[in-house]
DRENBAZA-599206 format. One record per residue (C-alpha): x, y, z; residue number from 1; residue in three letters; chain. Coordinates in pm, 1 decimal, always signed. Example, Ala and Ser with C-alpha at 12.3 -4.5 7.8 and 13.67 -1.06 7.14 Angstrom:
<balos>
BALO        u        v        w resi resn chain
BALO  +1230.0   -450.0   +780.0    1  ALA     A
BALO  +1367.0   -106.0   +714.0    2  SER     A
</balos>
This chain:
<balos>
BALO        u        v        w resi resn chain
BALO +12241.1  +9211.6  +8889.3    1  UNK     A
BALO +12110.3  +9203.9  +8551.1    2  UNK     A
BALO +11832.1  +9430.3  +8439.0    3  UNK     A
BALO +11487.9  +9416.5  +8546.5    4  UNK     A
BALO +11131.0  +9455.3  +8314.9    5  UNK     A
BALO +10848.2  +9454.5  +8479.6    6  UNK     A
BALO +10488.7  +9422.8  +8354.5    7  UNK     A
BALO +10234.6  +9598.5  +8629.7    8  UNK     A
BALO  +9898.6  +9485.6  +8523.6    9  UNK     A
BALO  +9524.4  +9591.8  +8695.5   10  UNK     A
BALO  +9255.3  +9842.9  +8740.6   11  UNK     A
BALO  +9293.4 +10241.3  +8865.9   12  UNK     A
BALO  +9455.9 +10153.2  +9177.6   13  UNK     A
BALO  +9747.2 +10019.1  +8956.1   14  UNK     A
BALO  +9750.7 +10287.7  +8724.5   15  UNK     A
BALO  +9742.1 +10534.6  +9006.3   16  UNK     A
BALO  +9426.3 +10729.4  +8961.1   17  UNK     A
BALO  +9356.6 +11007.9  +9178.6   18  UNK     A
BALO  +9783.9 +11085.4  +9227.3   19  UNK     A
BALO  +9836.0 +11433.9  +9179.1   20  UNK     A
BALO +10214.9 +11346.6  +9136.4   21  UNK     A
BALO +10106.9 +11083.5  +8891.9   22  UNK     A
BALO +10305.5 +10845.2  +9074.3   23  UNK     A
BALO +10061.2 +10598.2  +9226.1   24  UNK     A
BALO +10203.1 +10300.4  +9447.2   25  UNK     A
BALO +10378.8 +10141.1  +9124.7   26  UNK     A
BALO +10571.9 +10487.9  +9057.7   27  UNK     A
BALO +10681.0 +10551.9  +9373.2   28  UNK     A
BALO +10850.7 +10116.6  +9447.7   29  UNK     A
BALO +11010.0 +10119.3  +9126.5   30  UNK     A
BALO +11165.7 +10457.4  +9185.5   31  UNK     A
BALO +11299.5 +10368.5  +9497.6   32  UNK     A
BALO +11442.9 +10046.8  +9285.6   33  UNK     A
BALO +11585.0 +10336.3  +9079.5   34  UNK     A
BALO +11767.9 +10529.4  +9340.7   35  UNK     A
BALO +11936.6 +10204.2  +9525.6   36  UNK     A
BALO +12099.5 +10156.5  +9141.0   37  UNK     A
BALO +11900.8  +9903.2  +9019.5   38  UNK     A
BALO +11798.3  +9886.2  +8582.1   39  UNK     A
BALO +11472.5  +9874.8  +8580.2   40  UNK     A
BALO +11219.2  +9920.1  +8346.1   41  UNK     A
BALO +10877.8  +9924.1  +8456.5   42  UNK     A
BALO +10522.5  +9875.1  +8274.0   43  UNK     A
BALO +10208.3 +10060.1  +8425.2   44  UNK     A
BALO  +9942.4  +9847.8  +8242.7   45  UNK     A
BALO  +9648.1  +9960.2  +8479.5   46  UNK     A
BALO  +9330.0 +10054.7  +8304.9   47  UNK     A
BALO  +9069.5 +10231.2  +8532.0   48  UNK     A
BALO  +8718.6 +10077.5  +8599.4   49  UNK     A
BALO  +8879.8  +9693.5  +8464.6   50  UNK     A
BALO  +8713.6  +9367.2  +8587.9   51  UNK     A
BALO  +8908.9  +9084.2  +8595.2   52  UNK     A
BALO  +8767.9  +8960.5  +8319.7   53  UNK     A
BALO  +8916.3  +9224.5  +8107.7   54  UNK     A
BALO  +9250.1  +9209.9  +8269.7   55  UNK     A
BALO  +9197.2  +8789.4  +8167.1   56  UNK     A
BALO  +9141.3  +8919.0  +7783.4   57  UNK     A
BALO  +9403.8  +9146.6  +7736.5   58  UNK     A
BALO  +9714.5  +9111.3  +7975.7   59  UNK     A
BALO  +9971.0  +8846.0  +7771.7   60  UNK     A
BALO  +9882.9  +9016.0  +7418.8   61  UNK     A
BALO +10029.4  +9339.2  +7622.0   62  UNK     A
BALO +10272.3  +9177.7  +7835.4   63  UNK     A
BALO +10425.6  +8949.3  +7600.4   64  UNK     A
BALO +10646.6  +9195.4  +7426.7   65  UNK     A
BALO +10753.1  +9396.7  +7667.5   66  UNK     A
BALO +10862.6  +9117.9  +7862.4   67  UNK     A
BALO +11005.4  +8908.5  +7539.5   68  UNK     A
BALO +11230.2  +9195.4  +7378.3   69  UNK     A
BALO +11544.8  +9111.4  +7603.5   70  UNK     A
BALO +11484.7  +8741.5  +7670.3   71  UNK     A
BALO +11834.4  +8752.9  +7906.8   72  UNK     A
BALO +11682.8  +9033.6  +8119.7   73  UNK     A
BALO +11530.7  +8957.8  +8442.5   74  UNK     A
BALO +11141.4  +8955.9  +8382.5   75  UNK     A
BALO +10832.7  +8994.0  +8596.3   76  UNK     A
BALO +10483.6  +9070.7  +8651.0   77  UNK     A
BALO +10308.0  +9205.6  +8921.9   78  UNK     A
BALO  +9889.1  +9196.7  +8923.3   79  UNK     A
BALO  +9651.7  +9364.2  +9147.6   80  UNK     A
BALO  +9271.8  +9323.9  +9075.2   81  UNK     A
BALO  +8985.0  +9267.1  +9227.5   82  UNK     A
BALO  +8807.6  +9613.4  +9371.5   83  UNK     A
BALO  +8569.7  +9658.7  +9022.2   84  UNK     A
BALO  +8463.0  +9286.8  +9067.8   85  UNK     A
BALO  +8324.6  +9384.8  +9392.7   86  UNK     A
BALO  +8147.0  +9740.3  +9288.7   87  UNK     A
BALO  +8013.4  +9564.1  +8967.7   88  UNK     A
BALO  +7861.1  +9299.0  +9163.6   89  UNK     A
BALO  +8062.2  +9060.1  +8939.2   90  UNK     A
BALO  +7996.9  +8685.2  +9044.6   91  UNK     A
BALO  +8265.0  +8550.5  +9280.6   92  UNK     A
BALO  +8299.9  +8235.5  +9098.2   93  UNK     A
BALO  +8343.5  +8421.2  +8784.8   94  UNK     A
BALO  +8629.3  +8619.3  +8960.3   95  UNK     A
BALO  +8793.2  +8284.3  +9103.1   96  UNK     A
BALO  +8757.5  +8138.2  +8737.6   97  UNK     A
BALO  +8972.0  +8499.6  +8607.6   98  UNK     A
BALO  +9173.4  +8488.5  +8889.0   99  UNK     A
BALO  +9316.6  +8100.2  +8842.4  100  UNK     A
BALO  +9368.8  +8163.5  +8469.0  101  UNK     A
BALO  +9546.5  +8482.6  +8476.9  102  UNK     A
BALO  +9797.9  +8298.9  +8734.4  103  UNK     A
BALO  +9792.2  +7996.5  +8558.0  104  UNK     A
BALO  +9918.6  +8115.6  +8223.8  105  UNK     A
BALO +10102.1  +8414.8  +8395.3  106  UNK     A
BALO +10335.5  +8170.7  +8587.4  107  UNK     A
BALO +10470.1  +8013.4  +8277.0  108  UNK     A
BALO +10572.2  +8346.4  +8095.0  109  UNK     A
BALO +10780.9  +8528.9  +8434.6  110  UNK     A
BALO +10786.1  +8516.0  +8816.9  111  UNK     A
BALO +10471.9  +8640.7  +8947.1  112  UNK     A
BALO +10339.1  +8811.4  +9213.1  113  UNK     A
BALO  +9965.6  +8976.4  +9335.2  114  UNK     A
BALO  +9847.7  +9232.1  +9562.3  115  UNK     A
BALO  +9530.2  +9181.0  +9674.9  116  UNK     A
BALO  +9274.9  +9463.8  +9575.6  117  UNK     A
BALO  +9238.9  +9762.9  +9792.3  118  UNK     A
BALO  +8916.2  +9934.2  +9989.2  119  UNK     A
BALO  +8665.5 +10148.4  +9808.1  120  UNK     A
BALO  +8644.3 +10379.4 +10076.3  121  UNK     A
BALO  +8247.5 +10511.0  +9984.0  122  UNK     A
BALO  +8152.2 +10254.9  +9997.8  123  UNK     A
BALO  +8140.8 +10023.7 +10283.4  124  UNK     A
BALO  +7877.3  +9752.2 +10143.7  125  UNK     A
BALO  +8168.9  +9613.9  +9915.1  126  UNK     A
BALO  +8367.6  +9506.7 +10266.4  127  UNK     A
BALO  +8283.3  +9203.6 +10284.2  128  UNK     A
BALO  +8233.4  +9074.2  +9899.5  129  UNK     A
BALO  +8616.4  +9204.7  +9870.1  130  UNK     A
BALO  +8729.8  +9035.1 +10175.8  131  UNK     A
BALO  +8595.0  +8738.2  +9983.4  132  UNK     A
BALO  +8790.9  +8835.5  +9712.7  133  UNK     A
BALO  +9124.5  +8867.4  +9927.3  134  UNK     A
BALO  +9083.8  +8510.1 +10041.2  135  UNK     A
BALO  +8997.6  +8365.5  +9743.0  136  UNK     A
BALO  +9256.8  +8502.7  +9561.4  137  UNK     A
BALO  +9532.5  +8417.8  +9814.7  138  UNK     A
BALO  +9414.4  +8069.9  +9822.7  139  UNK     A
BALO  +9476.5  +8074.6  +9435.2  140  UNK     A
BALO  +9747.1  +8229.4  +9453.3  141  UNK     A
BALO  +9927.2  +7966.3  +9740.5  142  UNK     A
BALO  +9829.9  +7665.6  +9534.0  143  UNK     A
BALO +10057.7  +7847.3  +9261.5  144  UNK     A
BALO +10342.1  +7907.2  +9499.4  145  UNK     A
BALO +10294.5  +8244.7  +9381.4  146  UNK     A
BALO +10347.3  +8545.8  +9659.0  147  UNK     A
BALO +10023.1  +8707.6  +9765.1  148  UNK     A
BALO +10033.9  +9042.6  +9966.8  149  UNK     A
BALO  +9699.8  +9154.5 +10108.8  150  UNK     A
BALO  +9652.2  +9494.1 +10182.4  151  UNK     A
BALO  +9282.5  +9558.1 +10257.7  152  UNK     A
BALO  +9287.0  +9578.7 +10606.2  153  UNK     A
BALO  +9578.7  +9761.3 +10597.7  154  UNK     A
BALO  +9418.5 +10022.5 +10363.8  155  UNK     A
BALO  +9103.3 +10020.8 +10546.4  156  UNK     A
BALO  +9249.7 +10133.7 +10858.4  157  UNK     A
BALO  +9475.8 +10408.3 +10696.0  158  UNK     A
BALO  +9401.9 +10724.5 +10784.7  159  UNK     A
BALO  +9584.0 +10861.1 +10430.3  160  UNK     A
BALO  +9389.0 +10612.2 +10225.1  161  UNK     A
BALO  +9078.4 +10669.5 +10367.5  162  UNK     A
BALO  +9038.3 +11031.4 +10385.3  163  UNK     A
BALO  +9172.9 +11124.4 +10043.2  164  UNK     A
BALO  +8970.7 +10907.1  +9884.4  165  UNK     A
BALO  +8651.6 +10997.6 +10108.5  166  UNK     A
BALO  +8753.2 +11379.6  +9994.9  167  UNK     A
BALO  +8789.7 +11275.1  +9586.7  168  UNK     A
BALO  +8579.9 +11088.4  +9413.3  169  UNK     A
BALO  +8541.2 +10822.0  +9700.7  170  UNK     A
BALO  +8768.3 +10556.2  +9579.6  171  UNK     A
BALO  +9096.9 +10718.5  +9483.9  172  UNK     A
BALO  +9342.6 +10858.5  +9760.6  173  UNK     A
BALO  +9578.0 +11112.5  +9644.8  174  UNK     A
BALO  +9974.2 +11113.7  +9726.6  175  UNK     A
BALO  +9974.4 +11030.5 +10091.3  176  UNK     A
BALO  +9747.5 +10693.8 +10020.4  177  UNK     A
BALO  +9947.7 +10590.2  +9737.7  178  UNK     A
BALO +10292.5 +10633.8  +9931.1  179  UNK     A
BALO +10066.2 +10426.1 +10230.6  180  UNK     A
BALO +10041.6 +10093.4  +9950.0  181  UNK     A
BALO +10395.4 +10153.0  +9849.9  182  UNK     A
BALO +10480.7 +10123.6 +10180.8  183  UNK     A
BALO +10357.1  +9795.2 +10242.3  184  UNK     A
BALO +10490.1  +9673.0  +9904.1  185  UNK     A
BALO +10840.4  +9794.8  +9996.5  186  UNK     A
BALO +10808.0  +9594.2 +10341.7  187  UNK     A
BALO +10728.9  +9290.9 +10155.9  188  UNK     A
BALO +11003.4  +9054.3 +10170.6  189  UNK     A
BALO +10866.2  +8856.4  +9795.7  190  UNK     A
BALO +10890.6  +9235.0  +9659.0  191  UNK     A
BALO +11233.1  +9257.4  +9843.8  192  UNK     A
BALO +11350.5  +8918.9  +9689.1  193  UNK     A
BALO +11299.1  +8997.2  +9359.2  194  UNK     A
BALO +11593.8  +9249.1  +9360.7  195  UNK     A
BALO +11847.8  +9029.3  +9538.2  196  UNK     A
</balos>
């Protein structure tokens, strides 16, 4: 297999805030890439507290040359947005509008795929605008043919995810959380597929 770059772009769940092992859910999938002998080189471009409107502004200019260095390498990109929309009261349509453009111009640089944005455990009011989200964005991201793993419910009923983030600063879990969303990414067969 040849090797792998991959461009991980979203907000502090991405990024791995709140990991004292620094790993977050990204860290911990591609080193288990790592350790079944796969070359891979992996981009964390999560930037805590980022609407999707920022992520729309800034994620080719970043992606672009890490993906475009070794054309005859396998390339991808993996996005997960979505929870800062919701606790910024950020119009849904405006979201939608983010959402459809990041795929849009995503899909014609490298295979894509999204995870759906995660619980803010503090903060139960934003349950249902980021259930919203989690449709609407797997709507968008079916009409792309474009893999779409949801993991809010999953999350939300974690008993990891919930009480290390209820015992930080109310968003963030700590290691146990994080390995709980790598779990479900490592379980998912379009993650699976990438590497085969």
């Amino acid at each position: 297999m040849p090797p792998s770059r991959l461009c991980f772009i979203g907000d502090s769940f991405v990024q791995g805030c709140g990991d004292p092992e620094a790993l977050g859910w990204v860290g911990r999938v591609c080193a288990d890439r790592l350790a079944l002998g796969h070359d891979l080189t992996a981009y964390n471009l999560g930037i805590r507290g980022q609407t999707s409107g920022q992520i729309a502004c800034r994620w080719y200019a970043e992606s672009l040359p890490r993906l475009s260095a070794h054309p005859f390498e396998q390339r991808g990109l993996v996005f997960s947005f979505g929870a800062n929309d919701a606790a910024q009261m950020i119009a849904p349509d405006q979201t939608h509008a983010h959402t459809q453009s990041i795929l849009d111009q995503a899909r014609l640089l490298a295979p894509v795929l999204m995870v759906g944005p995660a619980p803010i455990a503090d903060s139960p009011a934003s349950d249902a605008p980021l259930q919203h989200l989690c449709q609407m964005m797997a709507q968008c991201a079916k009409q792309r043919q474009i893999a779409y793993l949801p993991i809010f419910s999953d999350l939300r009923h974690n008993q990891s995810w919930m009480a290390e983030a209820v015992s930080g600063d109310g968003a963030h879990p700590a290691a146990g959380g994080y390995a709980a969303l790598a779990e479900l990414v490592r379980r998912w067969d379009a993650w699976r597929d990438w590497f085969r």
